[in-house]
N, C-alpha and C positions, 0 to 999 in steps of 0.2 A: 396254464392256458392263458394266451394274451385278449383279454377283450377289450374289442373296438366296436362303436357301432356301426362301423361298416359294413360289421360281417357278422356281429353276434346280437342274439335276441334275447328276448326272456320269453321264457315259456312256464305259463304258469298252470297246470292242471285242478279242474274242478272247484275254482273259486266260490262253492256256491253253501248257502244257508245248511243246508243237511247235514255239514261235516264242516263247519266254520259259524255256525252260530249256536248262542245257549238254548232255543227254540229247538233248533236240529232236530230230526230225529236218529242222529248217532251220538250226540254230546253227550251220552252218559256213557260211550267207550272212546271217544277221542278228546272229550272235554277237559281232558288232566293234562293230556301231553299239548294242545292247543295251547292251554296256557302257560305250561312252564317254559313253551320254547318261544312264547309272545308270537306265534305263529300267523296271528291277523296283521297284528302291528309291523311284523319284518317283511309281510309282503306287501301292506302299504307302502314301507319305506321304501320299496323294489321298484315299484308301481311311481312312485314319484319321481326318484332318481332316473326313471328311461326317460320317463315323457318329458321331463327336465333337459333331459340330455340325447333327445331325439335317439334313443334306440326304439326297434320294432318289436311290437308287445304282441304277443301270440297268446290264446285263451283255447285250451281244449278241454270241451265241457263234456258231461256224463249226462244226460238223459234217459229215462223210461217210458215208451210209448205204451198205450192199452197192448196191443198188439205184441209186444214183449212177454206177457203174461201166454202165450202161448208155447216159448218154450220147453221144448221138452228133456232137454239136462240141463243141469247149472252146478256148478261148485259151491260151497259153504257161503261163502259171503254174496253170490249173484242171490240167492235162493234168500238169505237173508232180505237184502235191498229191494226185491220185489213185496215180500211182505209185509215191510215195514217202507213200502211206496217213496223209498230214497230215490230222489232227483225225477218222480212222477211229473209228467206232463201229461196234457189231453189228447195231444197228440201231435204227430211232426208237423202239421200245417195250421195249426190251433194254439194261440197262444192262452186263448179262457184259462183263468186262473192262476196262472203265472205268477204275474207281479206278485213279489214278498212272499211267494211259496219259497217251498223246499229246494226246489231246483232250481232256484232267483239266484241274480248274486247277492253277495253280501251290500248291504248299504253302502258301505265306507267303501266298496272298489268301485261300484257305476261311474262313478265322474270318470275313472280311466278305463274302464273298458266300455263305455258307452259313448268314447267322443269321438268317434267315426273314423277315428284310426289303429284300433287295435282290432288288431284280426280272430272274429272269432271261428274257428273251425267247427265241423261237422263233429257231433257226438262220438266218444267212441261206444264203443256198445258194452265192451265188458272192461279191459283195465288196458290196453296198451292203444297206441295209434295207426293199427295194424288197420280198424276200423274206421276211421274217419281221414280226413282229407290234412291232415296237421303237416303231413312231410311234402305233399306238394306245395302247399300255400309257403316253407320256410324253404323249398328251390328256387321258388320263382321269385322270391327277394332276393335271392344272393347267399342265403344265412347259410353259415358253416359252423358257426359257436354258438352253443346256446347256453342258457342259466337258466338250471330247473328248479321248480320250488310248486308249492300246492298240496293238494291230497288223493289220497291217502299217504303216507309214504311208504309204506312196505307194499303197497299193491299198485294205484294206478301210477305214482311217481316210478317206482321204480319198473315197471312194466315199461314205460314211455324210455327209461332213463338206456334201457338194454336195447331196444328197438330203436332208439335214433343214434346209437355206436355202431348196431350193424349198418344205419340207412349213413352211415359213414361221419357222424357228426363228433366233434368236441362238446363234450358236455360235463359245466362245470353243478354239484348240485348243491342248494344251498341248506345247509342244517338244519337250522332255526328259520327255515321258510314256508317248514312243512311240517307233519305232527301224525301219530299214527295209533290206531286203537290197541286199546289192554283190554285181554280177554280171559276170565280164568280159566277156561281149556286150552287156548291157541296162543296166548303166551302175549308180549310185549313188538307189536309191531312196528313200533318206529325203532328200538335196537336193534332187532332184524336189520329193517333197512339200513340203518347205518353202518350195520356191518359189513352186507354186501355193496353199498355204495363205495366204499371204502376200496374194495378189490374193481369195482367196473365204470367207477366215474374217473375221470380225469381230473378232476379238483370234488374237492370238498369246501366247504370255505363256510364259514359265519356271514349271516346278513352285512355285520360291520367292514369284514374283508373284502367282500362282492362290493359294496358300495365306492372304499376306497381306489378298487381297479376301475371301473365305470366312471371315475373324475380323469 
């Protein structure tokens, strides 16, 4: 995949405190793989290298409003994250509480996704961007390529990763930009993913290799 920023972005999913800090309330099922794959640290470098190099920076975040607690199925992991108030808000028109919660971003990314030109998209609700606004906002730039990285990987990256090749996109995903929970029932989820990225991404690539094609 040739990236230019003319036409390719980075898209970085669920940059936030709950699943990227040691406070989290997932770091005790994603905190191993976060840091063998330096998974804060290579989406920093990701984060510095656009805004360096004028690519357009795409942020699709996860929240949970009160009103979410009303529904009435969920899968293993929705059913988890409500109860353990993963990426809770007060609500969609309420920021009370926010700052330096669970569903904040991480400290070290605010300078780049808070300085008025990284796009951030509407919530998805469960794991791909079926629900939220992420694939209109990257038409109406132009974006054709993207560069995924973020969290989960076996779930919301790779949700995202399948849904913007049918909404007709090049998407290259980056390894060590993303990190995924060990569960002793459900197994090793960022090997998962990297498995199936491997059959449905376009590129795979290391932080170091995404970097060198972005100069």
């Amino acid at each position: 995949m040739e990236i230019s920023k003319s036409d390719t972005a980075i898209v970085f999913i669920d940059p936030q405190n709950d699943v990227l800090s040691e406070d989290g309330v997932n770091w005790d099922v994603v905190g191993a793989s976060v840091t063998e794959n330096r998974t804060v640290e290579n989406m920093e470098r990701i984060f510095e290298a656009a805004k360096s190099g004028d690519y357009e920076v795409f942020i699709s975040p996860h929240y949970f409003y009160p009103t979410d607690n009303g529904w009435r199925m969920n899968g293993p992991l929705e059913t988890s994250e409500l109860e353990t108030h993963t990426f809770a808000r007060t609500g969609q028109l309420d920021l009370t509480g926010f700052h330096n919660s669970g569903a904040d971003w991480l400290d070290r990314f605010k300078p780049y996704i808070e300085d008025g030109k990284t796009v951030v998209a509407s919530p998805h609700k469960v794991f791909g961007p079926e629900t939220n606004d992420l694939v209109l906002q990257l038409r109406k730039r132009g974006i054709q390529k993207i560069i995924l990285g973020g969290m989960l990987a076996n779930m919301c990256v790779e949700s995202h990763l399948r849904h913007l090749i049918e909404e007709g996109f090049e998407v290259t995903v980056v390894r060590d930009a993303t990190a995924g929970p060990r569960h002793p029932d459900w197994g090793d989820g960022y090997q998962a993913a990297i498995i199936n990225y491997r059959f449905f991404a376009h590129e795979l690539l290391s932080t170091d290799e995404v970097l060198d094609r972005m100069r």
